[in-house]
C-alpha positions in Angstrom: -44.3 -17.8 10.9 -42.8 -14.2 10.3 -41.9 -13.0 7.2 -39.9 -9.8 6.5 -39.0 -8.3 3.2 -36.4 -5.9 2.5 -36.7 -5.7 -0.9 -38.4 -2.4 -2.1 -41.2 -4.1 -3.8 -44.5 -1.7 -5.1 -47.6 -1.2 -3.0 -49.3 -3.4 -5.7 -46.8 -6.2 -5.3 -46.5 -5.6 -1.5 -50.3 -6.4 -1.2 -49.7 -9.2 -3.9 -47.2 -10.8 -1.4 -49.6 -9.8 1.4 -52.3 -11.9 0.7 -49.7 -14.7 0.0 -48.8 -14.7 3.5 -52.3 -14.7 5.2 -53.2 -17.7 3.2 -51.4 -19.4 5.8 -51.7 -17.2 8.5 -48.3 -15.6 8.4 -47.3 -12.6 10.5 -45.8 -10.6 7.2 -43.7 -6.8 7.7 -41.7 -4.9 5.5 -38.8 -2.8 6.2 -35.0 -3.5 8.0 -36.1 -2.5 11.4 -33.7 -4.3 14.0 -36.7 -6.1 15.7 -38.1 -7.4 12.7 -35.0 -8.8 11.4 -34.4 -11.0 14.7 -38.1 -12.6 14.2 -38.1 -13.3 10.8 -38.5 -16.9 10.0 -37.9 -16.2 6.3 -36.4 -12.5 4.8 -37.5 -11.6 1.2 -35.0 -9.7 -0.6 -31.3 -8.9 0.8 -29.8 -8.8 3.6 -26.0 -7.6 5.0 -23.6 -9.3 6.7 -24.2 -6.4 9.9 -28.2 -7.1 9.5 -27.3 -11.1 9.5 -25.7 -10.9 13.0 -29.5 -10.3 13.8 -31.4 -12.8 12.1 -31.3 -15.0 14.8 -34.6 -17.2 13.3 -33.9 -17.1 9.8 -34.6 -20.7 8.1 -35.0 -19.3 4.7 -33.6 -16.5 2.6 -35.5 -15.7 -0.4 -33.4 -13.4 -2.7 -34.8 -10.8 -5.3 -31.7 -11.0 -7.8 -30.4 -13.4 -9.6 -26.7 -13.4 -8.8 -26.1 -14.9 -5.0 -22.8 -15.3 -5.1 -23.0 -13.0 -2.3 -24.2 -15.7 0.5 -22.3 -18.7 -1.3 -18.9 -20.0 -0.6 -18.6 -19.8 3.1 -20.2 -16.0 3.3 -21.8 -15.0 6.5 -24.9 -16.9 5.6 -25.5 -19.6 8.0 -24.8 -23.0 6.7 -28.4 -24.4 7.3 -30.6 -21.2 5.7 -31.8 -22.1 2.5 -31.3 -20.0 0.2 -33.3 -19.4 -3.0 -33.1 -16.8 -5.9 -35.5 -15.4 -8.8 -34.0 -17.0 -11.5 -36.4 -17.1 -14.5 -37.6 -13.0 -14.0 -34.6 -11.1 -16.0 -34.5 -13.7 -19.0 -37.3 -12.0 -21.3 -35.8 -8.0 -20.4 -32.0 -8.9 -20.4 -32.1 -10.6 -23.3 -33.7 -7.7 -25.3 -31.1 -5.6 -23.7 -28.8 -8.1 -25.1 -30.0 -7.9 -29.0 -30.7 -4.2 -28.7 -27.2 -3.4 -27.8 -25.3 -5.8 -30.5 -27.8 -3.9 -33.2 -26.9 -0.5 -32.0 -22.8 -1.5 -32.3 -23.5 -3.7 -35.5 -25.6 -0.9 -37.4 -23.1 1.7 -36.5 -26.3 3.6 -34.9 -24.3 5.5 -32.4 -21.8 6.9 -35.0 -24.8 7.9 -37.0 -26.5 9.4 -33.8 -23.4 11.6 -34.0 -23.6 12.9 -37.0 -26.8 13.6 -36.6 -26.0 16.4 -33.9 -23.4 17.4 -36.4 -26.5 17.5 -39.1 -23.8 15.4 -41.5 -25.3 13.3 -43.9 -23.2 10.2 -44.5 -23.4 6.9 -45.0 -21.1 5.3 -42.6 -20.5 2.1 -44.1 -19.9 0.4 -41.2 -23.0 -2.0 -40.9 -23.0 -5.4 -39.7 -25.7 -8.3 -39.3 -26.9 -10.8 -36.9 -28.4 -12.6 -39.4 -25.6 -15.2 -40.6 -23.5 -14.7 -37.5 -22.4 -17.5 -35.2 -23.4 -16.8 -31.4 -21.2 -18.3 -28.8 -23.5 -18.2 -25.3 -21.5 -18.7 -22.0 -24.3 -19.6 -20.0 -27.7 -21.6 -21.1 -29.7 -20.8 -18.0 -33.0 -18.4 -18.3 -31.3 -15.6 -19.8 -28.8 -17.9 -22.3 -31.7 -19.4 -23.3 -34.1 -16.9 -24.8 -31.3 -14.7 -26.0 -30.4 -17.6 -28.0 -34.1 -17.7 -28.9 -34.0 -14.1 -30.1 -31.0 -14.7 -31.9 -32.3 -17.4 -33.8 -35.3 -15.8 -35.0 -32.3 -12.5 -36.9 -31.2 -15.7 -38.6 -28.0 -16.4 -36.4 -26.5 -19.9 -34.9 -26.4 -20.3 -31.7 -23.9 -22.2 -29.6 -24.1 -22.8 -25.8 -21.5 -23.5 -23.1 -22.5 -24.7 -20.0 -20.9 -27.0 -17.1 -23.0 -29.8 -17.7 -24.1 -30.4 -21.3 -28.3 -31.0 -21.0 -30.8 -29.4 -23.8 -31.9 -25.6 -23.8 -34.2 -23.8 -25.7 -33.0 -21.9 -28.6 -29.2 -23.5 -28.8 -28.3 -25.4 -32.5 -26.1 -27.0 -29.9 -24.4 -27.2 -26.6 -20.8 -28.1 -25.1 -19.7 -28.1 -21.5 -16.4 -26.2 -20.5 -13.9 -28.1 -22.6 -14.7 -27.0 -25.5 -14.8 -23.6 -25.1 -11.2 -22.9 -26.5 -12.1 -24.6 -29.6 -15.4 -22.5 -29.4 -14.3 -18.5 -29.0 -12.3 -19.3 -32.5 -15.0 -19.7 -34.3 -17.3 -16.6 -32.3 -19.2 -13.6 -34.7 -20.3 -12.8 -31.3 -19.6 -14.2 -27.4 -22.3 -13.4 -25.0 -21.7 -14.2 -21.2 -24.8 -15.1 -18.9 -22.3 -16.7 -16.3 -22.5 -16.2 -12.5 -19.7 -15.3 -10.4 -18.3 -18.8 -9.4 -14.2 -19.6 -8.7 -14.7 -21.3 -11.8 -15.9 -18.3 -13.6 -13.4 -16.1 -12.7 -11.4 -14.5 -15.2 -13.0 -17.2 -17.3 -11.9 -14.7 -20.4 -8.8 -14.2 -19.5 -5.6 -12.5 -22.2 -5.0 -16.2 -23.7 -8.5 -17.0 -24.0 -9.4 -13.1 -25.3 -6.4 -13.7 -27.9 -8.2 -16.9 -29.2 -11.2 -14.7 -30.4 -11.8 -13.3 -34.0 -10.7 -9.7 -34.7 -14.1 -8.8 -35.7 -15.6 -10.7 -32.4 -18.4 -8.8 -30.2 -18.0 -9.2 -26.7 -21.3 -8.9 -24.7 -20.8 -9.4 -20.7 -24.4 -8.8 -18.6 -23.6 -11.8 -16.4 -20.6 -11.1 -14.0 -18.0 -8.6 -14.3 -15.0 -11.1 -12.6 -15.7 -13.2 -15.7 -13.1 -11.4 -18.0 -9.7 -9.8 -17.7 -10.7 -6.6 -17.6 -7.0 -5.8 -18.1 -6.5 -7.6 -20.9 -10.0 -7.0 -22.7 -8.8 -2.9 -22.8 -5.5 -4.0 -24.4 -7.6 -5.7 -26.8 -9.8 -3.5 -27.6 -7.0 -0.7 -27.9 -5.4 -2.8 -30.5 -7.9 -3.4 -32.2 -8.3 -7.4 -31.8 -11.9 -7.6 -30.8 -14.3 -5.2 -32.7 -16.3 -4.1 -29.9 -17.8 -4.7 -26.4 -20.8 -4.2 -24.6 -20.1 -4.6 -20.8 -22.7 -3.7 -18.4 -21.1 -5.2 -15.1 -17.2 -4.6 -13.9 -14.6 -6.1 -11.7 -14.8 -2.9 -9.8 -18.8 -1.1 -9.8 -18.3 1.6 -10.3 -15.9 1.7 -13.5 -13.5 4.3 -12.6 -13.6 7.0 -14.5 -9.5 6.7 -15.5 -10.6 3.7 -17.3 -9.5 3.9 -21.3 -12.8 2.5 -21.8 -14.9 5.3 -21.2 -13.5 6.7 -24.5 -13.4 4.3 -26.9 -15.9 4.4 -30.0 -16.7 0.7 -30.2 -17.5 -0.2 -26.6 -21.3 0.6 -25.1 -21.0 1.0 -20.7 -23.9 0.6 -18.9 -24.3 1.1 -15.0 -25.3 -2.9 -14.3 -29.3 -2.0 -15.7 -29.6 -4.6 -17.8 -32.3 -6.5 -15.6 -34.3 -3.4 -14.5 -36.3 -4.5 -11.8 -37.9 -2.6 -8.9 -38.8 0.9 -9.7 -38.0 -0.2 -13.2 -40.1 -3.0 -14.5 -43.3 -3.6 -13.7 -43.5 -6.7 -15.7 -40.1 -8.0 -14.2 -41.4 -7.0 -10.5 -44.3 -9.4 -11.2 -42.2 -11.9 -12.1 -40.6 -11.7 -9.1 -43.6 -11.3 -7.0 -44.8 -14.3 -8.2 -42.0 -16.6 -7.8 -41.5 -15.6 -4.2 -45.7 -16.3 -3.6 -44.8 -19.7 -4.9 -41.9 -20.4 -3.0 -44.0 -19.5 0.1 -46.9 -21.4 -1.0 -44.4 -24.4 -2.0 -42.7 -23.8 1.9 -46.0 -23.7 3.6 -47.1 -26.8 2.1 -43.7 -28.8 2.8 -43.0 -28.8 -1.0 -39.6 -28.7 -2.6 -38.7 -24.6 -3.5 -37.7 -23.5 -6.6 -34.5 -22.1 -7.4 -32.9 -23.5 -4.7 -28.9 -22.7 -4.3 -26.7 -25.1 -2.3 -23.8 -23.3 -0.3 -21.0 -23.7 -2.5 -22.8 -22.5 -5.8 -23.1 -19.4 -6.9 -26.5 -20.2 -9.0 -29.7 -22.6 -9.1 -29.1 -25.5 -9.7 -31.0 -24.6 -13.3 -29.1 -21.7 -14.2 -26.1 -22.5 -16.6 
């Protein structure tokens, strides 16, 4: 059995995954060379649609993100590679992302960090809490889920919308879709762990942005497609939502004519909020160790976790 990965895992990790493969006497490489790519049995980490012309042997694709939207939906994956992501390694590092960033906008801490380079001393007044605040969650998977947790212990309720209502750690309570107009109404702050899916596209759309409160804080680290990005500027220019914190796009990069650069009450990231390789450490063990399981699980004939079927965009344990 040959195994390639792609993905530019550590020397520590590489060895790691290494010693996985001898276990069962697996022929393991790491690179994107041409000839490696037409042997491999199973590819760790990502592959193009140019470098899947050559992947004549490939039974099983073992992804290093979470999103696969990618290789869903009649992509240029073949229909009978199985395909399998990571879900379950970007919860604990997203979802500190998440808390830190609503913080920051709530406590006014960038207008603060302003004045500090001004050397003005001012109280601001402008400080909000999560403590008391009602959390809508779009999306009750891994990373839903212990930002929920988080939430709850500031003292906030948490609400979670998912397709298919089933318990999750850290929700007061759950709905499925339907209820989500009902739902943004009622929103302190709307958080979206959604993958892309043509049911998650422009999911937040202008009527459904319009149903939100005027103080509402709109968090996005899931999929850009998943709001109107269109309509959430006008928003925000008006003054309907009170801020955003958007680290993924419609278009990566967000171009710089967009009126969002310069607005006070919206924090851009570049798509970080799941550092992984070259990043994490602790998140690149978590990956390590769910692909040495899934190889373990695939050696022994065992059912793999995080398993994707082709017209998914997500596990089958992800929202």
């Amino acid at each position: 059995m040959n195994i390639l990965v792609t993905a530019p895992f550590s020397e520590t990790f590489r060895s790691s995954l290494r010693n996985e493969a001898e276990k069962y006497c697996c022929n393991i490489r790491f690179g994107t060379d041409s000839s490696d790519l037409s042997a491999a049995d199973i590819i760790i980490g990502d592959i193009t649609a140019k470098q899947a012309e050559l992947c004549h042997n490939l039974r099983w694709l073992q992804i290093t993100s979470a999103g696969a939207d990618k290789y869903t939906y009649g992509s240029f994956l073949p229909e009978n590679v199985i395909l399998t992501n990571v879900t379950g390694a970007f919860g604990d590092g997203i979802s500190e992302y998440i808390i830190g960033t609503i913080l920051a906008l709530f406590r006014g801490l960038f207008s603060y960090r302003q004045n500090q380079e001004r050397c003005v001393w001012k109280d601001m007044k402008t400080e909000r809490f999560i403590s008391g605040s009602r959390a809508l969650i779009l999306g009750c998977g891994d990373i839903g889920s212990k930002t929920a947790v988080k939430l709850k212990s500031f003292g906030a309720q948490t609400v979670g919308i998912r397709k298919n209502i089933r318990p999750a750690n850290g929700f007061d309570c759950i709905y499925d879709l339907k209820s989500l107009d009902s739902e943004l109404p009622l929103a302190d702050i709307v958080i979206c762990c959604l993958p892309k899916t043509p049911l998650t596209d422009h999911l937040l759309d202008k009527r459904r942005i319009g149903l939100m409160k005027s103080c509402a804080l709109i968090v996005n680290v899931g999929r850009g497609s998943l709001i109107d990005t269109a309509a959430l500027t006008e928003a925000l220019a008006e003054g309907h939502l009170s801020g955003a914190v958007l680290d993924v796009f419609e278009q990566e990069p967000l171009s710089a004519a967009s009126p969002l650069w310069a607005m006070n009450n919206v924090l851009i990231t570049p798509h970080i909020s799941g550092p992984s390789f070259g990043h994490s450490p602790h998140t690149e063990k978590l990956i390590t160790d769910i692909c040495k399981e899934n190889i373990s699980r695939y050696m022994n004939g065992k059912p793999l976790i995080n398993m994707i079927p082709p017209d998914h965009g997500y596990a089958y344990n992800c929202i």
